[in-house]
C-alpha positions as CSV (number, residue, x, y, z in Angstrom):
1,X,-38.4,4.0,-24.2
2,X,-37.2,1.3,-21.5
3,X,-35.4,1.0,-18.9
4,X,-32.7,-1.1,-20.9
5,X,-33.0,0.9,-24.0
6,X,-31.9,4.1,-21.5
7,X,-28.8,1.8,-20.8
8,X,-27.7,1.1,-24.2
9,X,-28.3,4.9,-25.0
10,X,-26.2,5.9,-22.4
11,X,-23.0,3.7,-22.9
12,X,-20.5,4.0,-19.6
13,X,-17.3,5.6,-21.3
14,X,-14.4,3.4,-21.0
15,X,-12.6,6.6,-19.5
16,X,-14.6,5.9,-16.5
17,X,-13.4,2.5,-16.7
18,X,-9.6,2.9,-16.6
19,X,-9.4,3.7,-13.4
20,X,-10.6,0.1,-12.4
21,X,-7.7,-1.6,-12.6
22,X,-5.2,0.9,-10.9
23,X,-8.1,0.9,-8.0
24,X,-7.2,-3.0,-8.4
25,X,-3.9,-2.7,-7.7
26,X,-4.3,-0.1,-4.8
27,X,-6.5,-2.8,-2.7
28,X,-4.1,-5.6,-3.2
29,X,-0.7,-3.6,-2.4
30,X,-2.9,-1.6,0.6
31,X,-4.4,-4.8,1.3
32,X,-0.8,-6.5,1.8
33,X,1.0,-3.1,3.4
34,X,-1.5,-3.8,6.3
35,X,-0.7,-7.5,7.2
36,X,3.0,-6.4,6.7
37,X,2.4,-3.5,9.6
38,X,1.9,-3.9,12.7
39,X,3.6,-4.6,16.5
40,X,6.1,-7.0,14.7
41,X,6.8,-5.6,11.8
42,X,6.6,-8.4,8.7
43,X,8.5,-9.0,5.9
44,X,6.7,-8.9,2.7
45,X,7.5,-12.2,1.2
46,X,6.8,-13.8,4.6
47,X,3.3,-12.4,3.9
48,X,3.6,-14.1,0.9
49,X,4.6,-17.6,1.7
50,X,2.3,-17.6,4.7
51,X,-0.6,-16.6,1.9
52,X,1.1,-19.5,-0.2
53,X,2.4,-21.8,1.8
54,X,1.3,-22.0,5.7
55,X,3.7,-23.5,8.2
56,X,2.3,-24.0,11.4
57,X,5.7,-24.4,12.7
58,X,6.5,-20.3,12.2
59,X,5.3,-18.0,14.7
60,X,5.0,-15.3,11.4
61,X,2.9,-17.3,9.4
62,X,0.8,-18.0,12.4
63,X,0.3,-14.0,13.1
64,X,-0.3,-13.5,9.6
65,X,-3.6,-16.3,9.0
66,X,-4.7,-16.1,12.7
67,X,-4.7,-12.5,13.1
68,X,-3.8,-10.2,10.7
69,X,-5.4,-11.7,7.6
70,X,-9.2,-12.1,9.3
71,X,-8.1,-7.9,10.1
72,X,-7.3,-7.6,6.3
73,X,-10.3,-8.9,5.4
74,X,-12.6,-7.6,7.8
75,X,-11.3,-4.0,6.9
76,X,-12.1,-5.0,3.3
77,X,-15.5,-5.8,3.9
78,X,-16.9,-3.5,6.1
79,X,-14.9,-0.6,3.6
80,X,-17.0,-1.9,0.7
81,X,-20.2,-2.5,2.6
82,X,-20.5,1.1,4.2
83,X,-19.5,3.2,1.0
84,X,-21.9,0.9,-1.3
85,X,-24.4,1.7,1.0
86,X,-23.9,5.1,1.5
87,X,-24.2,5.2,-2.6
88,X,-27.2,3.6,-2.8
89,X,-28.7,5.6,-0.1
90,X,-27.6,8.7,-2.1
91,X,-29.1,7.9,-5.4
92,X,-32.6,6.6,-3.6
93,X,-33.2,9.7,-1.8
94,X,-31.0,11.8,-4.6
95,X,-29.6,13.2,-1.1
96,X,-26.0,13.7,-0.9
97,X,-25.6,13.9,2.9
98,X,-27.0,10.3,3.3
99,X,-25.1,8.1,4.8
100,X,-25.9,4.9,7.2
101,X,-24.1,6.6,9.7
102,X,-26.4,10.1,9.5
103,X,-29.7,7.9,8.9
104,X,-29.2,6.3,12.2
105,X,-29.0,3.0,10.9
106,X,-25.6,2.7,12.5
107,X,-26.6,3.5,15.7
108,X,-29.9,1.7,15.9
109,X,-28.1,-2.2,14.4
110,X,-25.3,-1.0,17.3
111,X,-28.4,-0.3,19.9
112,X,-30.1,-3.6,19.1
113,X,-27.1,-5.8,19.3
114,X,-26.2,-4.0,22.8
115,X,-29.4,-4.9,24.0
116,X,-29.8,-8.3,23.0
117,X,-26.1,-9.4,24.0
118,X,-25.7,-7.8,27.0
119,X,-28.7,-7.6,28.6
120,X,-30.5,-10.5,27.4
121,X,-27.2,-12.6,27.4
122,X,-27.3,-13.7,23.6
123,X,-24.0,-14.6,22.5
124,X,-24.5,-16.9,19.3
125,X,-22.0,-15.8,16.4
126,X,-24.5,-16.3,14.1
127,X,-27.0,-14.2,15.4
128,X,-25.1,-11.0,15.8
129,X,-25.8,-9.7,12.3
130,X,-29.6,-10.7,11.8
131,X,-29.8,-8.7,15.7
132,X,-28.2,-5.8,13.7
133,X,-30.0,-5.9,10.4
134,X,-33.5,-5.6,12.6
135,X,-31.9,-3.0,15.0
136,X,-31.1,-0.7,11.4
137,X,-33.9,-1.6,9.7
138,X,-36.0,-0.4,12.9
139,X,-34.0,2.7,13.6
140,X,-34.7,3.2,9.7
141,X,-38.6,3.4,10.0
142,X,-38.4,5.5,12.8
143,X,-36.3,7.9,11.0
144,X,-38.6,7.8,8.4
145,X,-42.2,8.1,10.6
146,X,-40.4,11.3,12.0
147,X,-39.4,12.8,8.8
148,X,-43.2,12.3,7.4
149,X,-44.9,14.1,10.1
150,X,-42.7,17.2,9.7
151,X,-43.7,19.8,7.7
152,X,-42.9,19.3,4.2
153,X,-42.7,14.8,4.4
154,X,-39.4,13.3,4.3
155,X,-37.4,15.9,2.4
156,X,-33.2,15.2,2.4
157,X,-33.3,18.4,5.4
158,X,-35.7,16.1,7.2
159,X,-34.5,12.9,6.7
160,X,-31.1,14.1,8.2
161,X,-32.5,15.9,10.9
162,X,-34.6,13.1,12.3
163,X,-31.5,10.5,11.7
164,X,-29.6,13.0,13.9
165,X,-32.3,12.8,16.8
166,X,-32.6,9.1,16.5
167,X,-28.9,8.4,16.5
168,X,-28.4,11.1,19.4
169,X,-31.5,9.2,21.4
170,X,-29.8,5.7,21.0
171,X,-26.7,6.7,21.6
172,X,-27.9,8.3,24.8
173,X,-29.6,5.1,25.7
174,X,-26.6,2.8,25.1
175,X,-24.2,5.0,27.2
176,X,-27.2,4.8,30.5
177,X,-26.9,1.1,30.2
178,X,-23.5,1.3,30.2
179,X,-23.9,3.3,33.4
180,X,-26.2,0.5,34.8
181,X,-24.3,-2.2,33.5
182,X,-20.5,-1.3,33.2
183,X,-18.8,-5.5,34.1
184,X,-21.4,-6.5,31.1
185,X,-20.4,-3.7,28.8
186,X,-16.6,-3.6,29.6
187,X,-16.4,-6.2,26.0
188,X,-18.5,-3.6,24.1
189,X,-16.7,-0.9,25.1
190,X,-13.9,-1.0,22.2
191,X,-16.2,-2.4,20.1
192,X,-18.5,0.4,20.6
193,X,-15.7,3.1,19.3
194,X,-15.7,1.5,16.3
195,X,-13.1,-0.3,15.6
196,X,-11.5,-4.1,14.1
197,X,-9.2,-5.2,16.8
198,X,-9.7,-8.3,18.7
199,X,-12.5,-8.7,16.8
200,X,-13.1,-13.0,16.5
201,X,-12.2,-14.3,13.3
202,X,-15.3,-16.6,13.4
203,X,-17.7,-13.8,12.7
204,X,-16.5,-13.7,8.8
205,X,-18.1,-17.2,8.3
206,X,-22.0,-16.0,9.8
207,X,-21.1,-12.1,8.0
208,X,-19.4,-12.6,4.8
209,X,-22.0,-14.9,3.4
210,X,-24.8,-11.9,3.7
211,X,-22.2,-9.0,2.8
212,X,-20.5,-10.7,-0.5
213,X,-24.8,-11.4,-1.6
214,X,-25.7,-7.8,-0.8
215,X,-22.9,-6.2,-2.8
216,X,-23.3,-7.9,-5.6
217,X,-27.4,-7.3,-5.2
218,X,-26.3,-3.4,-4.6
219,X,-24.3,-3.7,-8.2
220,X,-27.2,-5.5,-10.2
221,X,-29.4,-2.3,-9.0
222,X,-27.1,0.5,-9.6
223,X,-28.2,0.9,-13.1
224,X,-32.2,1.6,-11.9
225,X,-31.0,3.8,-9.2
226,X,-29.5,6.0,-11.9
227,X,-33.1,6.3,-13.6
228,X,-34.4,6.5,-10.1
229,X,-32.1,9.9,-9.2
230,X,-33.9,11.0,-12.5
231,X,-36.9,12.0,-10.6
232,X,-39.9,9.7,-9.9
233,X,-42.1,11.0,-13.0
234,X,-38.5,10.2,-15.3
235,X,-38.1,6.5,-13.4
236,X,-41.7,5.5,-13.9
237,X,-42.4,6.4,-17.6
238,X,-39.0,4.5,-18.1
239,X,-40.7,1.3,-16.8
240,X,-39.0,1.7,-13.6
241,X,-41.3,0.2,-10.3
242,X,-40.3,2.8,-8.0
243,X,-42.1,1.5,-4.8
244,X,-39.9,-1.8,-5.3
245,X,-37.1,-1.0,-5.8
246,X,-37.0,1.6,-2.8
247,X,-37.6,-1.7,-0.9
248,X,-35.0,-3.9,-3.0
249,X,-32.4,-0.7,-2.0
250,X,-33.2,-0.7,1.6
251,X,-33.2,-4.4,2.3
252,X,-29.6,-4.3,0.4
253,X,-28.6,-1.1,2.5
254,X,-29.9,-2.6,5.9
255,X,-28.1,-5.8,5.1
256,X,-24.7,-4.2,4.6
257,X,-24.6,-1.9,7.6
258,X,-26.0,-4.7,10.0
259,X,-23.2,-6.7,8.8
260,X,-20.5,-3.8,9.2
261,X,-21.4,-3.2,12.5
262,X,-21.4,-6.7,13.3
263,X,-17.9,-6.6,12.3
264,X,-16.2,-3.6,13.3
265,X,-18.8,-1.6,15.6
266,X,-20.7,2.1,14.1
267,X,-18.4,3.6,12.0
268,X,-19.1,6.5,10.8
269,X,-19.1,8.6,7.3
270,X,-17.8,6.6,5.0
271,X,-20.8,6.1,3.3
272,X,-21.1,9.7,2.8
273,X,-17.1,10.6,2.1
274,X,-16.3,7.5,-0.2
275,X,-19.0,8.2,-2.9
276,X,-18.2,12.1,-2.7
277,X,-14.9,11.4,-3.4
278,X,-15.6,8.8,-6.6
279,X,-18.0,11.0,-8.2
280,X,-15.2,13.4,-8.6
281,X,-14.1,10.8,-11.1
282,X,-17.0,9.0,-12.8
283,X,-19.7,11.2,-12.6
284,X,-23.2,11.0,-12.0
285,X,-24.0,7.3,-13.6
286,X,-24.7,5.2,-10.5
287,X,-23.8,2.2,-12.7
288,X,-20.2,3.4,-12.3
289,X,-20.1,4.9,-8.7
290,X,-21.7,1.8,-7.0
291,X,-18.7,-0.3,-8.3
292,X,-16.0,2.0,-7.6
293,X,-17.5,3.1,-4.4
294,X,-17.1,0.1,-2.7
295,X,-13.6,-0.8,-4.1
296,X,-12.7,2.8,-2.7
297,X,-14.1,2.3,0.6
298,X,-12.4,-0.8,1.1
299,X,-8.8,0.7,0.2
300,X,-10.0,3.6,2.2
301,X,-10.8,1.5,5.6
302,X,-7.5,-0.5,4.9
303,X,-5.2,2.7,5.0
304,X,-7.6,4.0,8.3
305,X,-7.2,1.2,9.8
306,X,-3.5,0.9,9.3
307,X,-3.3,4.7,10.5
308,X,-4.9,3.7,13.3
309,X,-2.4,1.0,14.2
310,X,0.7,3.0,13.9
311,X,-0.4,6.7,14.6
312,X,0.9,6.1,18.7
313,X,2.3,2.6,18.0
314,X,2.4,0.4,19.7
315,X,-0.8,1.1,21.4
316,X,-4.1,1.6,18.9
317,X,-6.2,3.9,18.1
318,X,-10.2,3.0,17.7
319,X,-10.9,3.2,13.8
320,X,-13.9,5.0,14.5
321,X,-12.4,8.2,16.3
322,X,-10.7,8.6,12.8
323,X,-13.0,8.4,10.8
324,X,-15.0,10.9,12.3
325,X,-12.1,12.9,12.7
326,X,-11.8,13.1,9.0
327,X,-15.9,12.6,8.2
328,X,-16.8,15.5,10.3
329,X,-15.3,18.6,8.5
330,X,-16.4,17.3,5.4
331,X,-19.7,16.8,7.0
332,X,-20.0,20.2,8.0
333,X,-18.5,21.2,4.7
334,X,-21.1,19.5,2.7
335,X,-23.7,20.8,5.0
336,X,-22.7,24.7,3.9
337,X,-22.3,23.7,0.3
338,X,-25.8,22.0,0.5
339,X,-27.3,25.4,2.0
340,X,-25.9,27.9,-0.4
């Protein structure tokens, strides 16, 4: 039996699929709700005419496409990016505490850029998320080298255990040179948090490119990743070429939390939360979580991020500290269910 024959014997039901379009709906009016909000409140059909209709002239419209919108869409992005990735990583490594953020690929595209910016002194735009993608593709092969000498190879225990110590390591390592360093850090500093303010708009035009290819690679491979959670015996008798498409996976995963970070700084959990939370709905078939995932995470960063805005308006708070406070318990909670 192949691989497309497992496909078409194993239909998605449409129930699964209803839910698409109210998910839809939720990004645009979430989507629009946080250009509205904000330290000047907007009206929403001034959103609208400055979406439709830019005046330079208005001081509103000008908030809305020079500020608020790149926000929007940054939120968006970086929402998707993390929660596909996280669902990938989950189906991969059929490990449901992994997460980008857990793995240490987070912390090591964070580490890298903090290196090269600040103490080397690169500043190009366009390098920002190719500095990233080799920081979290390096943090990931350490994770891994550790995990394989334990004990028992690079079991899910493992795999989180040695993402932890990498993470904690680099972490550790950015905060000395922040020590040693603070006048070239003081621009990281927010950034470091986690977070999408003052963040320059220009950074869409080098990220988005790389995000909007490795989302839609991330969807084209759901449906193997759903054979590949199978097992590896079940994967390879249905035709499935496991050791590739571990690689395809991480070079999609490393590509979408290089470019998060590069946006908004190492947020953390999502990945792990956001396909929790859909496969309440859809199941188990990866060919359905992938899509919703990162629809979810982007609605899901969107109302963070607003929350973040107006929890102690009209000062902010970092998006990051957020999320972790709400990623944490269910971290923890995930951690005891996983060990009964």
């Amino acid at each position: 039996m192949t691989l497309a024959g497992a496909s078409r014997a194993a239909p998605i039901g449409l129930r699964r699929w209803a839910g698409m379009p109210i998910l839809l709906g939720l990004l645009v009016g979430t989507f629009l709700l946080h250009i509205t909000l904000g330290a000047k409140p907007l009206a929403l059909r001034t959103v609208i005419d400055a979406l439709t209709g830019f005046d330079q002239a208005n001081f509103d419209h000008v908030i809305v496409l020079n500020l608020r919108l790149p926000r929007a869409v940054m939120a968006v992005l970086v929402g998707a990016s993390l929660a596909l990735a996280g669902a990938l990583m989950q189906g991969v490594t059929r490990n449901p505490l992994a997460d980008p953020g857990l793995l240490g690929l987070t912390t090591g595209a964070a580490f890298a850029v903090v290196v090269v910016t600040s103490l080397l002194g690169v500043t190009a735009l366009g390098l920002v998320p190719l500095i990233a993608m080799v920081g979290a593709l390096g943090a990931a092969a350490i994770v891994y080298v550790i995990a394989l000498l334990v004990p028992g190879g690079p079991t899910p225990l493992s795999m989180t255990l040695a993402g932890a110590a990498v993470t904690a390591f680099l972490g550790a390592v950015i905060s000395a040179l922040h020590l040693l360093n603070q006048d070239s850090f003081e621009n990281l500093r927010v950034w470091l948090t986690g977070g999408l303010a003052g963040r320059d708009p220009a950074l869409l035009w080098h990220v988005g490119p790389f995000i909007l290819i490795a989302l839609l690679a991330g969807i084209a491979l759901a449906p193997r990743v759903t054979v590949l959670a199978m097992g590896e015996e079940v994967a390879q008798g249905l035709g499935v070429r496991t050791g590739r498409l571990r690689g395809q996976i991480l070079a999609v995963v490393v590509v979408l939390t290089a470019c998060a970070v590069a946006l908004a700084g190492p947020l953390g959990f999502i990945g792990l939360i956001i396909p929790h939370v859909v496969r309440l709905y859809v199941g188990s078939d990866y060919r359905a979580i992938v899509p919703y995932a990162a629809l979810t995470g982007a609605v899901y960063l969107l109302a963070i991020d607003i929350l973040a805005r107006m929890a102690i308006a009209p000062r902010e708070v970092s998006t990051g500290i957020i999320t972790a406070m709400i990623g944490a318990p269910l971290f923890v909670h995930l951690v005891r269910q996983r060990t009964r």
